[in-house]
N, C-alpha and C positions, 0 to 999 in steps of 0.2 A: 549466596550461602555456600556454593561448591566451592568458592574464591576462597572464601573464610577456611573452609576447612583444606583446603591445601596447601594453605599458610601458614595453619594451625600444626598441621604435621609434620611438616616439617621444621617448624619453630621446637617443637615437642619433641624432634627424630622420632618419630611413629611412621610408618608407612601411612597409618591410615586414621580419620579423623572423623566423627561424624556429631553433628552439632544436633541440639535439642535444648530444650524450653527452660531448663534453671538447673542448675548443678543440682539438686534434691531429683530431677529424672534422671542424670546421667548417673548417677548411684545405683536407682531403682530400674533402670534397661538394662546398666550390666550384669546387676545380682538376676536379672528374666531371662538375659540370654543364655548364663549362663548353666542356668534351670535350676537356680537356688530356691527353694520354696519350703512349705511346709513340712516338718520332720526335722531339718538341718538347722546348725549351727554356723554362724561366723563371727570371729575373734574378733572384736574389734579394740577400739579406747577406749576409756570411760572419762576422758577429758577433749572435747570435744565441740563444735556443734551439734545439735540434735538430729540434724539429716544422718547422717553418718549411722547412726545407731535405727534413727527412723525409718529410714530405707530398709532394714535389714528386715523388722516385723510387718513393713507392708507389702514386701516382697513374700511373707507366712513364714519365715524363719525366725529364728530366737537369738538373739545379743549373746556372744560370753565377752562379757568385759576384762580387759587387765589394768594393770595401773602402770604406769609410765616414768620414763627416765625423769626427773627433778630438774636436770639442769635444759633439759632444749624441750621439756613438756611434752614431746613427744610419746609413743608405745614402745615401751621398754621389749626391746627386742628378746629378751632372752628368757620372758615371763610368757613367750605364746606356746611353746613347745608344752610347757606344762598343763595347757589350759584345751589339747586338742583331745575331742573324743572321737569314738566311733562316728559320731553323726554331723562331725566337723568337713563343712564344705569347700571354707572360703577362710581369708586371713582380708581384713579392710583394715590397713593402717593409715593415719591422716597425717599429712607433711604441716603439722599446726605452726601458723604464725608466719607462714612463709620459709622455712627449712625445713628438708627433707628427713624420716628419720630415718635410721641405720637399715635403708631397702634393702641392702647387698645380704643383711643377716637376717631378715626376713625372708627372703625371696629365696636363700638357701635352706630355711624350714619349710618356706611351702612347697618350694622340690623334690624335699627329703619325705615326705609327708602326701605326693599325689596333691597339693589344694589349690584353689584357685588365689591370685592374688590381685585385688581388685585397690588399687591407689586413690584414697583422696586427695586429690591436689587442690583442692578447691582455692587455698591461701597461698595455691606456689607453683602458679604458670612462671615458667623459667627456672624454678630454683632447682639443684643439682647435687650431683650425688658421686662424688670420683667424675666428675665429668660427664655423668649421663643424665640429663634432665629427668624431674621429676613426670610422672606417667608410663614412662618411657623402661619401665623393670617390668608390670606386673602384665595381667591379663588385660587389664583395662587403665588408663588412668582418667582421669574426672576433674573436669574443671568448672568453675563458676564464674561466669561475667558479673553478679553483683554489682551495682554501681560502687560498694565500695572498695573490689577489689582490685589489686593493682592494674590488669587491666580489666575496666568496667563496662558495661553498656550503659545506655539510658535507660535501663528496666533490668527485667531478667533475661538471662541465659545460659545455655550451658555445653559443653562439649566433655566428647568420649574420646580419646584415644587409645590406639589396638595395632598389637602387630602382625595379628592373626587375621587374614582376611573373613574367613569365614565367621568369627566371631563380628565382625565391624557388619559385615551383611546380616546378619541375627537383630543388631541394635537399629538399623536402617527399617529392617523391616516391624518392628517394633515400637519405634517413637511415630508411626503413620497406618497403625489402627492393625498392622500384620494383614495389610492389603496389596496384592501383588499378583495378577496386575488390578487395576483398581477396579473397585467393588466385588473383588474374592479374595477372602479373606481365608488364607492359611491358619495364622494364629491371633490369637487376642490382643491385639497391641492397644496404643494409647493413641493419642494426639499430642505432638511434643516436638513441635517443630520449631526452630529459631529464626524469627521474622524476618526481611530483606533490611528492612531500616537499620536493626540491629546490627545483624552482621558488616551491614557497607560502614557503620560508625565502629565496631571493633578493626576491621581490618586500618581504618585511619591510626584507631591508635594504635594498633600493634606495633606499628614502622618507630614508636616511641617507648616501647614498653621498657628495653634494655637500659635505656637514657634515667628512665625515673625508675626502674630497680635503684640504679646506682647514685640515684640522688637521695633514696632513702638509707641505702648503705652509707654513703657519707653523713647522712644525719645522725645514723646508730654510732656512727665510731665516733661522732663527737658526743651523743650522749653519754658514751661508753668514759672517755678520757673525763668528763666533769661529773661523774661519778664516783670515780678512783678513789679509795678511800673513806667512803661513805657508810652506811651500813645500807643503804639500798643495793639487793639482788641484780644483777643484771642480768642481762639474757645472754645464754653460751652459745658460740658459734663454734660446729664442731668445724675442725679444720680439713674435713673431707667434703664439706657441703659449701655449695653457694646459696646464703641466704638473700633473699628478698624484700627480708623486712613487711611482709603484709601490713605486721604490728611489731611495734615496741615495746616486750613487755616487762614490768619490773616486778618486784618482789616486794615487798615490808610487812611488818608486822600488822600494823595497823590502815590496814587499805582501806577499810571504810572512812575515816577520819581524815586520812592524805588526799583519799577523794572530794569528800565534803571541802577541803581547803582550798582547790585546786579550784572546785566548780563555782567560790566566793569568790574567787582572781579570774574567771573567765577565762578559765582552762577547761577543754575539753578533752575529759577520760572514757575512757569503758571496761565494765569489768565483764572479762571471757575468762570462765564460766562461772557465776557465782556457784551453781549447783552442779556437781559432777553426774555423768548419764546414771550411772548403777544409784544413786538415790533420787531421782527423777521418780514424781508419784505415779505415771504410767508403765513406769518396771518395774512396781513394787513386788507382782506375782513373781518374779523371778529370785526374788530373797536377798538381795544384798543387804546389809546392816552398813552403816556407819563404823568406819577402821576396818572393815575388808580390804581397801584399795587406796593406805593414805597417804600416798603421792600425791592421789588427782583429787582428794581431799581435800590438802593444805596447799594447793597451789588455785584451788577454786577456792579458798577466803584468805589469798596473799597478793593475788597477782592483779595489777593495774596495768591497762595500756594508753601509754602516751602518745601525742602527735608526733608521724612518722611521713607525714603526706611528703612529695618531692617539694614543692613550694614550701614549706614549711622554714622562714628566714632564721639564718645566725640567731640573730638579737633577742626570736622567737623563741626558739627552742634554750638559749642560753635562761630565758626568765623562766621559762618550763622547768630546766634542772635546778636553779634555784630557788623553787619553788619548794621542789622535792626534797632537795638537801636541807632546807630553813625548819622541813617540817620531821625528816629524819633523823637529823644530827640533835636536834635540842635533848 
């Protein structure tokens, strides 16, 4: 596991790396370390996975949602300034799909502002930002092994990275119960350690990780060019980021229908997220209505994502797009 994470860090440019048990703890150790808890706020997205927001209220904080850029689904950087109160602790923005969002103008609000800034990268080990890898701006960034992401384990896992030592020693002593030396126990921690198996099978594939980014990058650009023309949305790539393609995601009007087509041809879709966080019926107590935030709205009942795997052949994805245009264009 130390192997891992000093691979991990330096993959990351982080000084420092500390692995634990699924990206949903590497969320919930940084908002602990950082002594986020009840009374406080952190900004998050409302377009999303549900960790993201879940970690914040089980960490005893409260979600403020905003709504996000349209075209990289991202959190719309210039709606968080608006949305900080008195009791604002933390800004957790998520690099969704595999592209970073605009860190540099976040990370300059939460400077201006004293806050912490805690990275989801869950969807973008490696992807980049002017050249600085994702994680690699805030307090913390957060990664997830998921078997499905681009690099996976065989189960779950998860890693932290930090450029602040003393914060990296906080999360260390945290994911192993805040026992030091063992059986005293300073603070409350968890169990959330990342097994040997796992890690010795990540560091295998990590030596290939850069190889199938960029096998999913050449798959986007040739979805992108049999697209051209279309009325299906495609996914923007800001020209400051390196994206990674976790996912492929496209726009149409009628997603649920293009899906149903796709799933009679033996095409495999997914739709992220049907339901946006702020109308999820476990934050109902916090009041959001329907068209408070409808970015993350109409892109939760627009957006489909298509096969993006590396292995994913020519012939394959070429019957994918016409698949989508047969069912767009008519």
């Amino acid at each position: 596991m130390l192997a891992l994470e000093e691979e991990i860090a330096r993959y990351s440019q982080c000084p420092y790396a500390i692995a634990c048990a699924s990206g949903t703890d590497a969320l919930l150790l940084a908002l602990r370390a950082l002594g986020i808890g009840p009374g406080d706020e952190v900004i998050t997205t409302a377009y999303s996975f549900f960790a993201s927001a879940g970690t914040i209220v089980n960490a005893g904080a409260t979600p403020v949602f905003v709504d996000i850029d349209p075209r990289t689904f991202n959190i719309d950087p210039h709606a968080i300034e608006a949305a900080i109160t008195p009791r604002t602790k933390a800004v957790l923005p998520v690099h969704l799909y595999g592209q970073c969002c605009d860190v540099a103008t976040v990370k300059a609000t939460c400077d201006k502002h004293q806050l912490w800034l805690i990275e989801d990268a869950a969807q973008a080990i490696g992807s980049e930002w002017d050249g600085k890898r994702a994680g690699a701006f805030g307090d913390f960034g957060c990664f997830s092994f998921f078997p499905s992401k681009n690099l996976g384990a065989a189960g779950d896992g998860g890693m932290m990275v930090a450029r602040n030592s003393d914060y990296a020693d906080r999360v260390r002593l945290l994911r192993e119960h805040g026992a030091r030396p063992k059986y005293h126990h300073s603070v409350l921690g968890t169990n959330s350690r990342l097994d040997a198996l796992q890690a010795a099978i990540l560091r295998v594939k990590l030596r290939h990780l850069d190889r199938w980014s960029e096998m999913r990058a050449k798959n986007a650009a040739l979805y992108d060019h049999l697209f051209e023309g279309s009325r299906v949305g495609r996914p923007w790539r800001d020209p400051r980021a390196r994206h990674i393609y976790n996912q492929y995601v496209i726009r149409v009007k009628d997603r649920d229908g293009l899906r149903n087509v796709m799933t009679e041809r033996g095409i495999g879709t997914e739709v992220y997220y049907p339901v946006p966080l702020h109308l999820q019926q476990c934050f109902a107590a916090l009041g959001y209505q329907a068209g408070d935030l409808p970015n993350s709205e109409a892109a939760a009942s627009e957006t489909l994502a298509l096969p993006i795997y590396p292995e994913l052949g020519e012939e394959r994805l070429r019957y994918v797009a016409a698949t989508v245009r047969e069912f767009t264009d008519r």
